[in-house]
KOLGU-430629 format. One record per residue (C-alpha): residue number from 1; residue in three letters; x, y, z. Coordinates in Angstrom, 1 decimal. Each point is the difference from the previous one (the first is absolute). Example, Ala and Ser with C-alpha at 12.3 -4.5 7.8 and 13.67 -1.06 7.14 Angstrom:
BEGIN
   n res   east  north     up
   1 Ala   12.3   -4.5    7.8
   2 Ser    1.4    3.4   -0.7
This chain:
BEGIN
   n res   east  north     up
   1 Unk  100.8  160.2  178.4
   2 Unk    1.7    1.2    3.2
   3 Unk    2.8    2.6   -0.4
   4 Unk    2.4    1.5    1.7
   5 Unk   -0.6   -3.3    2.3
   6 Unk   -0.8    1.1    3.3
   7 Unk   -3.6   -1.0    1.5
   8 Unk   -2.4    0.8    0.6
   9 Unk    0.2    3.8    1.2
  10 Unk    0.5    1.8    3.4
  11 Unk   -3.7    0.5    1.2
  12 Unk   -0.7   -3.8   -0.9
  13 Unk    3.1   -1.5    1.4
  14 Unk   -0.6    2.2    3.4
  15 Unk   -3.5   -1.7    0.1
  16 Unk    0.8   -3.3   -1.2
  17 Unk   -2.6    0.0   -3.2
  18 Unk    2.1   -0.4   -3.1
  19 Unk   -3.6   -0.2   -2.7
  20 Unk   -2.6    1.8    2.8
  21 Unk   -3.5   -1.8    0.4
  22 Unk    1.6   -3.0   -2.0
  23 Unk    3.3   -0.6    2.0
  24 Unk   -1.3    0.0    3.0
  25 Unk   -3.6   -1.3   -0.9
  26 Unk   -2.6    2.2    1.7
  27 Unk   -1.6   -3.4    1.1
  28 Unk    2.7   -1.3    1.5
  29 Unk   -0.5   -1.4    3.4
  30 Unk    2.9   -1.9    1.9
  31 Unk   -0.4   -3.3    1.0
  32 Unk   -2.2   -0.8    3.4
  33 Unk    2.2   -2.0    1.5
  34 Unk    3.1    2.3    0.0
  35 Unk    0.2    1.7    2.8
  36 Unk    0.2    4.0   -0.5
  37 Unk    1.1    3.4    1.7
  38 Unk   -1.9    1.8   -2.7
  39 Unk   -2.8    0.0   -2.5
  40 Unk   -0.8    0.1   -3.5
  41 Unk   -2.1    2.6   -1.7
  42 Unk   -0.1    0.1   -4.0
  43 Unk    3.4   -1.5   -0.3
  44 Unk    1.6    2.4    2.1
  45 Unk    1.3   -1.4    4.0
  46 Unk   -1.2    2.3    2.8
  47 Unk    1.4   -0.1    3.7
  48 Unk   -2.4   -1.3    2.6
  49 Unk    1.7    2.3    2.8
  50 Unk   -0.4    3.7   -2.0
  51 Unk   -1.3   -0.5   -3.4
  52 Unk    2.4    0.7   -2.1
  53 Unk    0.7   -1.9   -3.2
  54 Unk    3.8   -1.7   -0.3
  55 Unk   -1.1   -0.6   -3.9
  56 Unk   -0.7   -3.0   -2.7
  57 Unk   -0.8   -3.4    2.4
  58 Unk    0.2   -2.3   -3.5
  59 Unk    3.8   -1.6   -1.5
  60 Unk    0.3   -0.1   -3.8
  61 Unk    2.5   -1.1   -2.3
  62 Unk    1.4    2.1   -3.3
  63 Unk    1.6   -1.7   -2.7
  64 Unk    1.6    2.3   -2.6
  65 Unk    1.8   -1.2   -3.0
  66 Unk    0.8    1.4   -3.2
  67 Unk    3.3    1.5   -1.8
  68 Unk    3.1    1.7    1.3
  69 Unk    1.9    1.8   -3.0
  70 Unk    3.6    0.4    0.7
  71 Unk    1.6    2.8   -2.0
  72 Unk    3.4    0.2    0.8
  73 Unk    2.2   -3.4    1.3
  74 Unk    2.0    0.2    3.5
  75 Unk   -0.5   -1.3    3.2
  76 Unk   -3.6    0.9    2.5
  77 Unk   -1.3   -0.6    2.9
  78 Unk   -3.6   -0.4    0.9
  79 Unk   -1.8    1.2    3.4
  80 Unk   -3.1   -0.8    1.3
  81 Unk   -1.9    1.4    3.5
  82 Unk   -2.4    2.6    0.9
  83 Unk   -0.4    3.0   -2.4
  84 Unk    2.7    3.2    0.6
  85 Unk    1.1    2.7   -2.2
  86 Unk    2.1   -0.3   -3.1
  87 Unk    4.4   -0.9    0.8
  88 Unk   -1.2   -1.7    2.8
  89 Unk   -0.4   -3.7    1.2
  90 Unk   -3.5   -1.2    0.9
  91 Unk   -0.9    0.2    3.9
  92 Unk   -0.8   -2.8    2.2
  93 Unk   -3.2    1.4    1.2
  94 Unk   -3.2   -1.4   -0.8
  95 Unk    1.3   -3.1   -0.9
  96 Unk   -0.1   -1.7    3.3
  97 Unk   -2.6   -2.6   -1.2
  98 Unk    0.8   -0.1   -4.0
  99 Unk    2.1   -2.5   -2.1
 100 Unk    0.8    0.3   -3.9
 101 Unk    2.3   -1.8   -2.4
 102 Unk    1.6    1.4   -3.0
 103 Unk    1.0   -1.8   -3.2
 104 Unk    2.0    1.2   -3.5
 105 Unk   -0.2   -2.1   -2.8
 106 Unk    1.9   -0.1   -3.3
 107 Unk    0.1   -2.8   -2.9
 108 Unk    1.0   -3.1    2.4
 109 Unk    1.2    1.7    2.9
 110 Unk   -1.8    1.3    3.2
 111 Unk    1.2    1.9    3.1
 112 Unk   -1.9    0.0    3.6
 113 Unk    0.9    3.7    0.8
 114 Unk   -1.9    0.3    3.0
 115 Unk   -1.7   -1.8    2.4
 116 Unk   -1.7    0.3    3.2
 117 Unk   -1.8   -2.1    2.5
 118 Unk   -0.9   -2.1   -3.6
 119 Unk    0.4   -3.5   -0.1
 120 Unk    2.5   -1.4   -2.5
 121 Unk    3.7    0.6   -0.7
 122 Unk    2.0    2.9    2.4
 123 Unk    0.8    3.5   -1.3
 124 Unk    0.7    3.3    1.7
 125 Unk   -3.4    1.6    1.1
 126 Unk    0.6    3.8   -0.6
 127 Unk    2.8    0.6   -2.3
 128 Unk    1.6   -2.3   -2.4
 129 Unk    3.5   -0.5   -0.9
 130 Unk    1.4    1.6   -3.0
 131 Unk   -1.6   -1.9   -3.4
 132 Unk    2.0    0.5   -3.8
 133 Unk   -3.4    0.6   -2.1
 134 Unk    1.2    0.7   -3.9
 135 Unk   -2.4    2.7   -1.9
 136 Unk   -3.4   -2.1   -0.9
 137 Unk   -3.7   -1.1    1.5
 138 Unk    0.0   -2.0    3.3
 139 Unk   -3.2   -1.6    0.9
 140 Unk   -0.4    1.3    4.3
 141 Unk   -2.5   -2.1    2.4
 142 Unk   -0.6    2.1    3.3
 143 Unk   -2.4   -2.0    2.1
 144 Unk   -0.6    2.2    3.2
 145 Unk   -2.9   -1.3    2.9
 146 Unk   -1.2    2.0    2.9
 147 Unk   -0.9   -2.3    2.9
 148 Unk   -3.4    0.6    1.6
 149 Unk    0.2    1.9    2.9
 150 Unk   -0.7   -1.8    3.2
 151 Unk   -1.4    2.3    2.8
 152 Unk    0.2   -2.5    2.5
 153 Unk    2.8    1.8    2.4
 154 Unk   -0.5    3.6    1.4
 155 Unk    3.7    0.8   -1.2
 156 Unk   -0.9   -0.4   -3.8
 157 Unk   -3.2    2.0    0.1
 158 Unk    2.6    2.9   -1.7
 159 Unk   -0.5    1.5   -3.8
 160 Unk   -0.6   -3.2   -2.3
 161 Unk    2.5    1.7   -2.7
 162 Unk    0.7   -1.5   -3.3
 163 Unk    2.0    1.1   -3.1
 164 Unk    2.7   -1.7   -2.2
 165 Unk    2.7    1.6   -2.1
 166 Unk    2.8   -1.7   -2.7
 167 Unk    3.1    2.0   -0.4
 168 Unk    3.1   -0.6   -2.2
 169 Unk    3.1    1.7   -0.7
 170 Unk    2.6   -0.4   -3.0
 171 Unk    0.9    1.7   -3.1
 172 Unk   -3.7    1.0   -1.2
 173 Unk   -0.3    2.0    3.3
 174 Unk    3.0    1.7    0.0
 175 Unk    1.1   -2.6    2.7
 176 Unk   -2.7    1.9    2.5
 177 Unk   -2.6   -1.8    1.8
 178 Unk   -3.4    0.3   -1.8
 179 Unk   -3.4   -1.7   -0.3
 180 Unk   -0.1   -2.0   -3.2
 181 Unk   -1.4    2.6   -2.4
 182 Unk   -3.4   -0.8   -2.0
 183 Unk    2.5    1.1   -3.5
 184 Unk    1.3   -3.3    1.1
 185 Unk   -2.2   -2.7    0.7
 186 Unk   -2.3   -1.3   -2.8
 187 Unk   -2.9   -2.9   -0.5
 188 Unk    1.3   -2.4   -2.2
 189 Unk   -2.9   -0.6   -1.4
 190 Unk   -3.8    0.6   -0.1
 191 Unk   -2.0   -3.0    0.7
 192 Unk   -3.5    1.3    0.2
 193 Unk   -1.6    3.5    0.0
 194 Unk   -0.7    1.8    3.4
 195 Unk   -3.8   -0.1   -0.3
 196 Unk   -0.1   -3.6   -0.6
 197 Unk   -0.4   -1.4    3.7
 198 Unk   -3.9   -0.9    0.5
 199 Unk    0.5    0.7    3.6
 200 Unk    0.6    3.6   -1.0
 201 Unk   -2.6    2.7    1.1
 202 Unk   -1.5    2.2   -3.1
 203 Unk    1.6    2.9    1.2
 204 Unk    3.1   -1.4    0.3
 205 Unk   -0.3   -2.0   -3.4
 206 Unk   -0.9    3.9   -1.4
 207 Unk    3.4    1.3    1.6
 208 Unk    2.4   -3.1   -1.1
 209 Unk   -1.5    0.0   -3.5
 210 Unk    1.6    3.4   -1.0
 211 Unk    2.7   -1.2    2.1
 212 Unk    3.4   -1.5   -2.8
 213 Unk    3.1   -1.8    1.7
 214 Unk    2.5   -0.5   -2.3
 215 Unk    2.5   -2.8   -0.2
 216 Unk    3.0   -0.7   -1.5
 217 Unk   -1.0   -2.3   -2.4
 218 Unk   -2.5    2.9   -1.3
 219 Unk    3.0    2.0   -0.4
 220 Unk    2.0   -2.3   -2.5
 221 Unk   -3.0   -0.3   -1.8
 222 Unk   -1.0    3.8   -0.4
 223 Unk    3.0    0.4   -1.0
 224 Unk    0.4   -2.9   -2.8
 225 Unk   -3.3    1.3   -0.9
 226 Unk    0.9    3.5   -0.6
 227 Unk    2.9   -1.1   -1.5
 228 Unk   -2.0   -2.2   -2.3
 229 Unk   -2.2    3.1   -0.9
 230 Unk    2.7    2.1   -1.4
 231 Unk    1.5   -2.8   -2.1
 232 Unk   -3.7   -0.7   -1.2
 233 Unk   -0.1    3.7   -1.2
 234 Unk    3.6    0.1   -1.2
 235 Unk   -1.0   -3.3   -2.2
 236 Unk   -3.0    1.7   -1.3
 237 Unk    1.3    3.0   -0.7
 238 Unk   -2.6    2.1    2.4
 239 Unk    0.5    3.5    0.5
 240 Unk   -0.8    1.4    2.9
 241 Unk   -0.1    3.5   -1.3
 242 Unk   -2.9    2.0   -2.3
 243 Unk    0.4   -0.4   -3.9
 244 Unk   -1.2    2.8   -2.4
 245 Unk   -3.4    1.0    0.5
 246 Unk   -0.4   -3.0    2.8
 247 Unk   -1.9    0.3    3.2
 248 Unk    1.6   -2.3    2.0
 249 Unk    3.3   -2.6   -0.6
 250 Unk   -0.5   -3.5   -1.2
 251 Unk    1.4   -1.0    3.7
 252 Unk   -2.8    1.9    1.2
 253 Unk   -2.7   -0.9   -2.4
 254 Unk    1.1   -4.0    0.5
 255 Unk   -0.3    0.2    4.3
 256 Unk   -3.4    2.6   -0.6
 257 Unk   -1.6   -2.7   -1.9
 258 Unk    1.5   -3.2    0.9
 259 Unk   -3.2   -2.4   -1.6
 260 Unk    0.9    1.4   -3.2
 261 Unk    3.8   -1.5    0.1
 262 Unk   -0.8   -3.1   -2.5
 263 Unk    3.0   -2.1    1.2
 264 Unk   -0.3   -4.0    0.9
 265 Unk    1.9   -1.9    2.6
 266 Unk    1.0   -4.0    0.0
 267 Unk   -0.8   -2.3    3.0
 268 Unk    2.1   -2.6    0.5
 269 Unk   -1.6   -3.6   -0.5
 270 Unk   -1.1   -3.1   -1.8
 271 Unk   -0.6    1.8   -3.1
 272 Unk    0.7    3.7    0.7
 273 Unk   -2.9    2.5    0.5
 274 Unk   -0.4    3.4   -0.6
 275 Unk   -1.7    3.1    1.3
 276 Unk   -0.3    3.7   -1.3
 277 Unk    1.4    1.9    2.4
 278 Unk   -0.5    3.8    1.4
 279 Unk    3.0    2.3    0.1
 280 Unk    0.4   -0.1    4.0
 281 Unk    3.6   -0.1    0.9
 282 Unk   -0.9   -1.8    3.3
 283 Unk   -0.6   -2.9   -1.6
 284 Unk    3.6   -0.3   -1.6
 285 Unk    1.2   -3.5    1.2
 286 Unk    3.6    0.0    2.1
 287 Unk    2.4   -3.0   -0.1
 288 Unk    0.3    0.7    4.0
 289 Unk    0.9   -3.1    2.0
 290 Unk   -0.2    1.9    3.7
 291 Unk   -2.5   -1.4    2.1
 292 Unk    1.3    1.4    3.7
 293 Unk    0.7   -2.1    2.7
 294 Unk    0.9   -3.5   -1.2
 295 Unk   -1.0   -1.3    3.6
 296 Unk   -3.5    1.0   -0.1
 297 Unk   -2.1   -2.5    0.2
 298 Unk   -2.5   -0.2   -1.9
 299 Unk    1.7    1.8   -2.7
 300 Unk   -1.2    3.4   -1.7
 301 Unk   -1.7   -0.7   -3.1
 302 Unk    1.7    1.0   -3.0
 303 Unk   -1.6    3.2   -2.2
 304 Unk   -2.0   -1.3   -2.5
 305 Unk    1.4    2.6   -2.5
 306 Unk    3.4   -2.0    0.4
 307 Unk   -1.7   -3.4   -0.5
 308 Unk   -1.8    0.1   -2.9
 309 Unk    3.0    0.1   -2.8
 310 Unk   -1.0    3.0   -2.0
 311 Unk    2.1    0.5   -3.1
 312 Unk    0.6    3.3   -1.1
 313 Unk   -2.9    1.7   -2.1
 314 Unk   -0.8   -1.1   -3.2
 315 Unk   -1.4    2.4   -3.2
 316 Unk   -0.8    2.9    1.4
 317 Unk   -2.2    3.0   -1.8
 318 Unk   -0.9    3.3    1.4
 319 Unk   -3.8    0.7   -0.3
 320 Unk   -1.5    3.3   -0.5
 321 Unk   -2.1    1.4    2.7
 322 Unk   -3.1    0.7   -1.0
 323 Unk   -1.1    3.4   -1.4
């Protein structure tokens, strides 16, 4: 849910804290037996000889993944390095200690774009060579780790910097250099809601529950489902506009009163049951086979709604809302 992708912002790559009080840990205490020009207060490294703070003493390790939508075919180039401005290459700063791998996937076929310092098969560290993509999803890996900073010579007691940046260039940039852009890069799909993570503080569970990250998968199915809608109306001759002496449209009384649509539905099984069902178009079944990245293990569960082999509604009467 990262876009355009360049982490994790200037004051927290300066001071080497990409999630503050979390990444570094405000308990975090380096180990005894390392010996150490500086110390550690609330996460942050502080120089014995004048006090002031180099940043973040802790190493981490980001793992993004997701979709890259390719609009228009031709030949790119992908950077990676410390953050800089747009039409140009990443820097080599801050990236003294930090290694990171990059991956593109389509059907059967994967390409190592990038890879530095990580173990596994050789590719260029910074910029790749020139890759034929063809308009369509890619699945991209970017696994980036920051080494923990050491402290143990007086020569590296300088700013603990961080900060990461992927760059491409080809026909959907105008062949300039730019940050892949968050109109690009998609979840494939959504495996659980935010909130659900015990581990999660009630504040934070609060925040993530008005919190929706769409996917692609919830795209196709919106729109089979809206799709679905309109031929539903069409078929049943529903008007969406106000009849003679009418206070509202039979489209509008139906999704006003949706309890009193007196349609029934047919599950699939050994024999067949039914089930009256309300007048909610969410609950239109798709025939949509996507379920994202066909490496994920385990799996993402299928939508129920897609599983359950509705057939289309049977007898259907319009009730009249009570007087």
């Amino acid at each position: 849910m990262r876009g355009p992708l360049s982490a994790f912002g200037p004051a927290r790559d300066r001071w080497n804290a990409p999630l503050p009080t979390v990444i570094p840990r405000l308990d975090l205490a380096p180990a005894p037996a390392t010996p150490r020009f500086a110390i550690v207060r609330n996460g942050l490294a502080i120089r014995e000889s004048d006090g002031l703070a180099p940043g973040g003493a802790e190493g981490f390790q980001v793992r993004w993944s997701g979709v890259l939508i390719v609009e228009h075919g031709g030949s790119y180039t992908f950077f990676a390095g410390a953050p800089r401005p747009d039409c140009e290459a990443p820097g080599d700063e801050a990236c003294d200690h930090a290694r990171w791998r990059i991956n593109l996937r389509r059907g059967q076929k994967t390409w190592l774009l990038l890879n530095r310092r990580w173990d596994g098969e050789n590719a260029p560290d910074r910029a790749s060579g020139p890759l034929h993509l063809r308009r369509g999803a890619y699945f991209i890996d970017i696994d980036f780790h920051e080494e923990t900073p050491e402290f143990d010579e007086p020569l590296e007691l300088g700013r603990a910097a961080t900060g990461f940046t992927v760059k491409y260039s080809g026909p959907d940039t105008g062949d300039r250099i730019a940050a892949l852009p968050q109109e690009r890069l998609y979840r494939d799909v959504v495996m659980a809601p935010l909130d659900s993570r015990a581990a999660l503080a009630p504040a934070a569970r609060a925040y993530f529950a008005n919190q929706y990250p769409g996917s692609l998968r919830d795209i196709r199915r919106t729109y089979q489902r809206a799709f679905k809608a309109l031929l539903l109306c069409h078929r049943l001759r529903l008007s969406a506009t106000l009849g003679p002496r009418a206070a509202v449209s039979e489209t509008g009384y139906l999704l006003s009163a949706p309890a009193l649509f007196a349609g029934t539905t047919y599950v699939a099984g050994t024999p067949y049951s039914s089930h009256r069902a309300w007048f909610d178009l969410n609950l239109l079944p798709v025939g949509d086979a996507y379920n994202g990245d066909p490496e994920r293990q385990p799996p993402a569960p299928l939508d129920a709604r897609d599983t359950l082999g509705f057939t289309p509604p049977g007898p259907v009467r319009l009730v009249r809302a009570p007087a």
